[in-house]
C-alpha positions in Angstrom: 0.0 0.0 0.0 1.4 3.4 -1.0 -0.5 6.4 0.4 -4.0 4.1 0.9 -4.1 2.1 -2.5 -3.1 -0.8 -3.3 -0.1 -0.5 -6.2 1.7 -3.4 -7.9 5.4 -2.4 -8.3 8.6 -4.2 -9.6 11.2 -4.3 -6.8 13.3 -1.4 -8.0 10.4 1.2 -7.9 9.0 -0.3 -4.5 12.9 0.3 -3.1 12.4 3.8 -4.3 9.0 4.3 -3.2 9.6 2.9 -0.3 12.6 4.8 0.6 10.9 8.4 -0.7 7.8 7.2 1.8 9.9 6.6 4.7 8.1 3.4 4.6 8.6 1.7 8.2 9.1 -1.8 8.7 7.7 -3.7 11.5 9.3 -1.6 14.7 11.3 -3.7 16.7 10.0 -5.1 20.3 11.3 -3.5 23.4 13.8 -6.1 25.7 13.9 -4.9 29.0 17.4 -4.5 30.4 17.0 -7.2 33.0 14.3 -9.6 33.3 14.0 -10.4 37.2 11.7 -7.9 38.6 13.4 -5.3 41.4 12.6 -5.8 44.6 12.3 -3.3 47.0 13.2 -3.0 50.7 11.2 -2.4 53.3 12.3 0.5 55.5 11.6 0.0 59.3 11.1 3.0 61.2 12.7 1.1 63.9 16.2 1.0 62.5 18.8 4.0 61.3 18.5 5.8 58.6 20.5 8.5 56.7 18.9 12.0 56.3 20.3 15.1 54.3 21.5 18.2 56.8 20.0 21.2 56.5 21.8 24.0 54.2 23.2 20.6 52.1 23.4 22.7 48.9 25.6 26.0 50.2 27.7 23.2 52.0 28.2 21.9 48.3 28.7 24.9 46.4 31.2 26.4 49.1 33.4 23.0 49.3 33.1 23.2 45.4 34.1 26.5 45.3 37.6 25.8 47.9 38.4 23.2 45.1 38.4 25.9 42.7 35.5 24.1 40.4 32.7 25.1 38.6 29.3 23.2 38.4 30.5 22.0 35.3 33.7 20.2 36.3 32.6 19.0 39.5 30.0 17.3 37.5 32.5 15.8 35.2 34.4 14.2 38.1 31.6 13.2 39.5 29.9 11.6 36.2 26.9 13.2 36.6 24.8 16.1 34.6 25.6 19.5 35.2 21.9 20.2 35.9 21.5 17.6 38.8 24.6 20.0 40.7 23.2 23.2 40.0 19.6 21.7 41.6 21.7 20.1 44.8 23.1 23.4 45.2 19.5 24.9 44.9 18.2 22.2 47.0 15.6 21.8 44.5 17.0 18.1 44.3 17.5 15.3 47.2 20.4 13.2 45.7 20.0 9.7 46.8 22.3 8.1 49.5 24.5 6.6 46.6 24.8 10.3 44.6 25.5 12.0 48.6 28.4 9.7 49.2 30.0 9.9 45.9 29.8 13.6 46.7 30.7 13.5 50.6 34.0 11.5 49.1 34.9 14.0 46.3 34.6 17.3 48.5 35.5 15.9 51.9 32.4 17.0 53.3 29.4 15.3 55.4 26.1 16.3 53.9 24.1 13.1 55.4 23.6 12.8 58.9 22.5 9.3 60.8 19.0 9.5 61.9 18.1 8.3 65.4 16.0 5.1 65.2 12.5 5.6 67.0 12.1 3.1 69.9 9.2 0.8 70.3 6.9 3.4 72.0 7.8 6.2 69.7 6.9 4.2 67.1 3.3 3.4 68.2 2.3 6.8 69.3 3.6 7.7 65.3 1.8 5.4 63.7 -1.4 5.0 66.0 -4.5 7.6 65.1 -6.4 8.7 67.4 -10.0 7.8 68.3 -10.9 11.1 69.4 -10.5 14.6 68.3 -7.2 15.9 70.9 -7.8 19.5 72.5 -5.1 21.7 72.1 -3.5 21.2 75.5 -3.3 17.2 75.0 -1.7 17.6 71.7 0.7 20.1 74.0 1.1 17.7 76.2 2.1 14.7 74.0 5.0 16.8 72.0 6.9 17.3 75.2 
């Protein structure tokens, strides 16, 4: 079919109709890059986790700045797109745990602090709802 109807050609002129069409042959099946499905962690609130300090990004840009680089190179040592640097610095962008350490190691700074675990207790007043509307002096109360 050429443009809707139905033409008989001889192979040269379907190779050149073809070609001047932009004919498309059958597109090609996506293959995922692995086939065992990810599996994900979960993440109790009862054990330690990592958590970005506050003012991450000017710690960044300043330790960047003592080296002498700009976004540009730091994200060429680092392997990673000028835009994603110029966003940490903004804090417009959380880098995961793996992007912070690379980091941390390059600049020699800390920018992820160990979060306390919450005990047992903390835990279920966190996660348990209230039956009851709380008055302003019980929710008071509970946050000290």
């Amino acid at each position: 079919m050429v443009d809707g109807a139905k033409v008989i050609l001889c192979e040269s002129c379907y190779n050149r109709v073809a070609y001047s069409a932009r004919i498309l042959t059958k597109p090609k099946t996506h293959i995922p890059f692995s086939r065992r499905p990810m599996q994900r962690r979960a993440v109790s609130p009862l054990s330690e986790s990592v958590e970005l300090v506050d003012g991450y990004g000017s710690k960044v840009r300043v330790a960047r700045e003592k080296l002498g680089l700009s976004q540009q190179d730091l994200a060429k040592k680092l392997n990673e797109r000028v835009t994603l640097i110029r966003k940490i610095e903004q804090e417009t962008f959380r880098p995961p745990e793996a992007m912070g350490t690379k980091i941390e190691n390059f600049l020699k700074i800390k920018i992820f602090e160990k979060s306390m675990p919450l005990d047992a207790e903390s835990f279920e007043q966190y996660v348990a709802k209230p039956t009851r509307k709380l008055s302003l002096e019980e929710v008071a109360r509970r946050k000290k």
